[in-house]
N, C-alpha and C positions, 0 to 999 in steps of 0.2 A: 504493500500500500504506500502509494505517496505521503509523505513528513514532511515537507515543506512545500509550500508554492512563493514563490517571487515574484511580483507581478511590478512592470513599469508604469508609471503615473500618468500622464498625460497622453491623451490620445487614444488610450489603454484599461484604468481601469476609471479613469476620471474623463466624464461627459464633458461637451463643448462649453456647458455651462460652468464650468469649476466644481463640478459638484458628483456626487459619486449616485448611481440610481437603484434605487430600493432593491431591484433584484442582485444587486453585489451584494450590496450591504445583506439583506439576509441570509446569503450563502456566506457569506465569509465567516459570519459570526456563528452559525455550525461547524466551524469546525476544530472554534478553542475545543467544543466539547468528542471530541474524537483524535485531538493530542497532536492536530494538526496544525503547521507556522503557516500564517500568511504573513508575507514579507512586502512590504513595500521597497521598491527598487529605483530610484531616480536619481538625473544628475544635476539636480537641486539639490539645497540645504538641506539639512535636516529638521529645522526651526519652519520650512515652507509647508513641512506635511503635517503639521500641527491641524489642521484642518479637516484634513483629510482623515486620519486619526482619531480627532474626535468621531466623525462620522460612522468609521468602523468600530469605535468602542476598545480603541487600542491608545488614546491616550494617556499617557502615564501610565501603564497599566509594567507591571515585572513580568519578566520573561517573556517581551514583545521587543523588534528588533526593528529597523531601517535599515537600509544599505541608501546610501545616500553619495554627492559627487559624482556619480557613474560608478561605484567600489572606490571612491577616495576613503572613504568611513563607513564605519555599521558604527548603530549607536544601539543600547537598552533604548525603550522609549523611557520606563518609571526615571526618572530624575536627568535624562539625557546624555546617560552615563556612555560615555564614549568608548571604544574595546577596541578598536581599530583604524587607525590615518596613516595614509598615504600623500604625500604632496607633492608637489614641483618643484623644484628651486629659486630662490631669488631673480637670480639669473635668467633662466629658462622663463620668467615671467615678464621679467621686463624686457628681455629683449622680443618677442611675441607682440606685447603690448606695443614698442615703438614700432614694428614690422609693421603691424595691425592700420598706425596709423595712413600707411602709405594706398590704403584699399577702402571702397565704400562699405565699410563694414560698422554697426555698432560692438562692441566690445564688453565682456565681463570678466572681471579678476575675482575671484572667489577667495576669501579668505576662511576659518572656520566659524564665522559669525556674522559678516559680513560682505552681501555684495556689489561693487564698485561697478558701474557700469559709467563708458564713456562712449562721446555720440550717440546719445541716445534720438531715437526718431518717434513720432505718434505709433506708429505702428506698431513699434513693438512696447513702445507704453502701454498700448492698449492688452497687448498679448499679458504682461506680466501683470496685470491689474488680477488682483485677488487670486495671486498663482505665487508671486515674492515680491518683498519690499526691498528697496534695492538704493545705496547711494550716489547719485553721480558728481563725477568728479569732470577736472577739465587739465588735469594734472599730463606733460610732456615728456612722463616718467612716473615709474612707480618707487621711485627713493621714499616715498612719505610709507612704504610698506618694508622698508630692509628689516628683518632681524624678525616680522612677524610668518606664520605659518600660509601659504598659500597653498591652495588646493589643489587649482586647475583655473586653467581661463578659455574663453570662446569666442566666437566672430560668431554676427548674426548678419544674414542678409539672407531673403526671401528664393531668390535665386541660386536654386541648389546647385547648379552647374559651373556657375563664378566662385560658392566657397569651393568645388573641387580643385578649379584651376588655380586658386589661390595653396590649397593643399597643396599643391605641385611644384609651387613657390618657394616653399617653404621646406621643403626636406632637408637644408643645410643645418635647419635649427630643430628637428624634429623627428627625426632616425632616429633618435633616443627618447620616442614619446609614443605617448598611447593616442592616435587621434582617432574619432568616429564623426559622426552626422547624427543631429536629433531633432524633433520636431518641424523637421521639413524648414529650418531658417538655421541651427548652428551648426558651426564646424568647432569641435572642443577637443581641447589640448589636455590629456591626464599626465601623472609616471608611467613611465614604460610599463606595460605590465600588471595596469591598473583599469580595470574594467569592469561592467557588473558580474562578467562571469567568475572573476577572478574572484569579487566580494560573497556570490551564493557560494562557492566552492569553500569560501573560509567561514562562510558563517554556517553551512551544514559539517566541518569539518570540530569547529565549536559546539554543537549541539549534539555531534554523535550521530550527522544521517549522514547516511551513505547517499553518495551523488544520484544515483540511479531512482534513489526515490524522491527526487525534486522534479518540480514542476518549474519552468520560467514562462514568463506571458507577456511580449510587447508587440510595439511595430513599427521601430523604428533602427536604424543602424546601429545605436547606442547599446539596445538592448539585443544586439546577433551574439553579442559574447554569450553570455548567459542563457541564450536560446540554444546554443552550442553545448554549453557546458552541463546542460540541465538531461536528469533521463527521458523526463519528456518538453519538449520546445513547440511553444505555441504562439502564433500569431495571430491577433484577432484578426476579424476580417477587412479593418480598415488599413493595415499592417501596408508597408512601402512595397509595390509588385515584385518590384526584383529579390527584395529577401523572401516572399514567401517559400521559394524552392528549397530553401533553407530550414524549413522551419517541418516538426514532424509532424502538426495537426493546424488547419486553419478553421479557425470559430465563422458560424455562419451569422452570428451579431457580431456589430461591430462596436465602440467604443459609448454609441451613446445608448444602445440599449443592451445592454447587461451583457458582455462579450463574455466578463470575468466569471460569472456567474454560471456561463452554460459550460466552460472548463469542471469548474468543480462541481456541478453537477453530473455531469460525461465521467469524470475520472476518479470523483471521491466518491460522493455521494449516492449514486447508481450501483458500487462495487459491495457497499457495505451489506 
């Protein structure tokens, strides 16, 4: 029997509205009582899914987990209790960030509590509206950050085909990084090495499951590690075309009506 599922946030198990729709929510919450993890997977804060958490009745709650950054961190949820980081280095940040400048791109520096976004446009104002609160700066350097923890940083721009070509740009400083594509607008910078699949693989490694009985569930490039790494990999149905071939089961709902929920219904809850 599956022991954990993973499920990525946005697009995923969270509706177009910000909001999570009744049929997740009461599938997930069956399955504290059958000793089953639902794991929230995003390469957002940890502090963003405060929301979402409430929702599934996982806030604050012990022995409830995040993977958060893309697997920058897992955090406990009860008291925010951190168990694992991974970051960038100073360096590797700010040089990004000046690159960054030279493309029409907005930009986010992640720190562990805080994120810094520069050029910021309506657009994506609007996109982060009630998703993260976020500072902007106008700063020609990130020196105002040396000596603090950085997570990861990203390029936002609409046109997924210009952050590739800018990917391509950028390999001088970035053969030593973990990069993917999320939300159909970023291109994100992790550690080498640092992805969600990397994070399920250490937080079932920490709870004692064996990989084969996790579940991961997105649909976006972010979350292929983890669709990879997981013994079953599922993409909802509104999932990025080209990874579905990837993927070992695609949901016939898609993100805003219960995608999450007819997984664990299909593969927990029907088994019992």
């Amino acid at each position: 029997m599956y022991r954990l599922i993973a499920s990525d946030l946005d697009e995923t198990l969270i509706m177009k509205d910000r909001t999570v729709c009744r049929e997740n929510i009461e599938a997930i919450k069956k399955l504290k009582d059958l000793g089953v993890y639902f794991v929230c997977a995003t390469g957002r804060p940890f502090f963003t899914a405060y929301g979402t958490l409430k929702e599934l009745g996982q806030y604050e709650e012990e022995g409830q987990y995040v993977i958060s950054f893309n697997g920058g961190a897992i955090t406990e949820n009860k008291g925010d209790r951190l168990i694992h980081f991974e970051g960038i280095t100073f360096d590797q940040a700010n040089e990004l960030y000046k690159r960054g400048m030279q493309y029409n791109v907005c930009q986010h520096v992640y720190t562990k509590d805080t994120v810094y976004v520069y050029n910021i446009n309506p657009d994506e104002v609007a996109y982060l509206d009630n998703r993260q609160e976020f500072t902007e700066i106008h700063e020609k350097d990130l020196e105002f950050l040396r000596g603090q923890d950085i997570v990861k940083c990203l390029y936002e721009n609409t046109d997924h085909e210009y952050l590739r070509s800018i990917a391509s740009q950028l390999t001088d400083i970035t053969d030593d990084m973990d990069v993917s594509y999320s939300s159909n607008r970023y291109l994100e910078f992790n550690k080498l090495g640092v992805n969600k699949g990397a994070g399920l693989l250490r937080l079932a490694e920490i709870l004692g499951i064996d990989p084969k009985d996790t579940i991961a569930i997105g649909d976006n490039y972010n979350d292929l590690s983890m669709i990879k790494a997981a013994g079953l990999g599922v993409g909802v149905a509104n999932t990025i075309e080209s990874m579905k071939p990837e993927c070992d089961f695609i949901t016939e709902r898609d993100c805003d009506h219960g995608a999450v929920a007819e997984v664990i219904e299909k593969f927990i809850l029907s088994r019992i």
